[in-house]
BAVO-71785 format. One record per residue (C-alpha): x, y, z; residue in one letter. Coordinates in steps of 0.5 Angstrom, whole numbers, plus 500, padded with zeros to 3 digits. Layout:
! residues N
XYZA ...
END
This chain:
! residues 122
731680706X 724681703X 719686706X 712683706X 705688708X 699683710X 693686710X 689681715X 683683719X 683677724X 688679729X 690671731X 691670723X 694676722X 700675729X 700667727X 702669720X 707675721X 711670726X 711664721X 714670716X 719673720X 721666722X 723665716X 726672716X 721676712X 720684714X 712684716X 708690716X 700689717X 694693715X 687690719X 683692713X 684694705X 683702706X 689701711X 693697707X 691701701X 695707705X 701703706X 702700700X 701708697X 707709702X 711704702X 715699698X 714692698X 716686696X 709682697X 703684699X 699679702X 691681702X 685677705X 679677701X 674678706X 675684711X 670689713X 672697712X 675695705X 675688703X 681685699X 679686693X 677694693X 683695695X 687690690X 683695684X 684701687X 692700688X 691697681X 687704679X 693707683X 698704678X 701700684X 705694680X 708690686X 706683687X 699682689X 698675693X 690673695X 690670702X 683667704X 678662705X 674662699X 678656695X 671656689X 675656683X 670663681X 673666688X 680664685X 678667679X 676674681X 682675685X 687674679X 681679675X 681683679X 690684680X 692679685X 698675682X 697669685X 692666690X 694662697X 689658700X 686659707X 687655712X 696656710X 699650710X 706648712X 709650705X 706657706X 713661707X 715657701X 710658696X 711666698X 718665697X 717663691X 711668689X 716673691X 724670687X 718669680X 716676680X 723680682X 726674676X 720677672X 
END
């Protein structure tokens, strides 16, 4: 079973994920904010990490380059939004692995999934 941190402000998306992600067997841990999941990620090993772009406090990307800067090596998975090719760009610049469009589609739990059997193939 794969452990996923789902760092989410918006409480319904973060619930209607974490319950799609444990359907599918997945642990899942969840952070309202990047400083928050920047903490648990410092404590905690994960399989994925799943990262909004765009919260208040510390937003997605602060917190992928501070974990970065820290050394943090886990998977890094961009979930947001934002689908503008720069937007793309910026998350993979800055350490993210891999970008999910927001709103997820049916194939979610399949593209984590996947992330996650690539990256421990490495």
């Amino acid at each position: 079973m794969s452990s996923i941190l789902l760092v989410e402000d918006d409480q319904v998306i973060r619930k209607m994920i974490s319950i799609r992600l444990q359907l599918r067997g997945f642990e899942v841990d969840t952070a309202v904010n990047g400083e928050q999941g920047v903490e648990k990620a410092s404590t905690c090993l994960y399989d994925a990490i799943l990262m909004d772009m765009h919260m208040p406090v510390m937003d997605g990307h602060e917190a992928t380059k501070v974990l970065r800067k820290q050394g943090y090596q886990g998977l890094i998975i961009a979930v947001t939004a934002s689908v503008m090719s720069e937007e793309t760009n910026k998350a993979i610049n800055i350490g993210c692995d891999h970008f999910i469009p927001k709103p997820i589609e049916v194939t979610f739990e399949d593209q984590v999934t996947e992330f996650i059997t690539r990256f421990k193939a490495g």
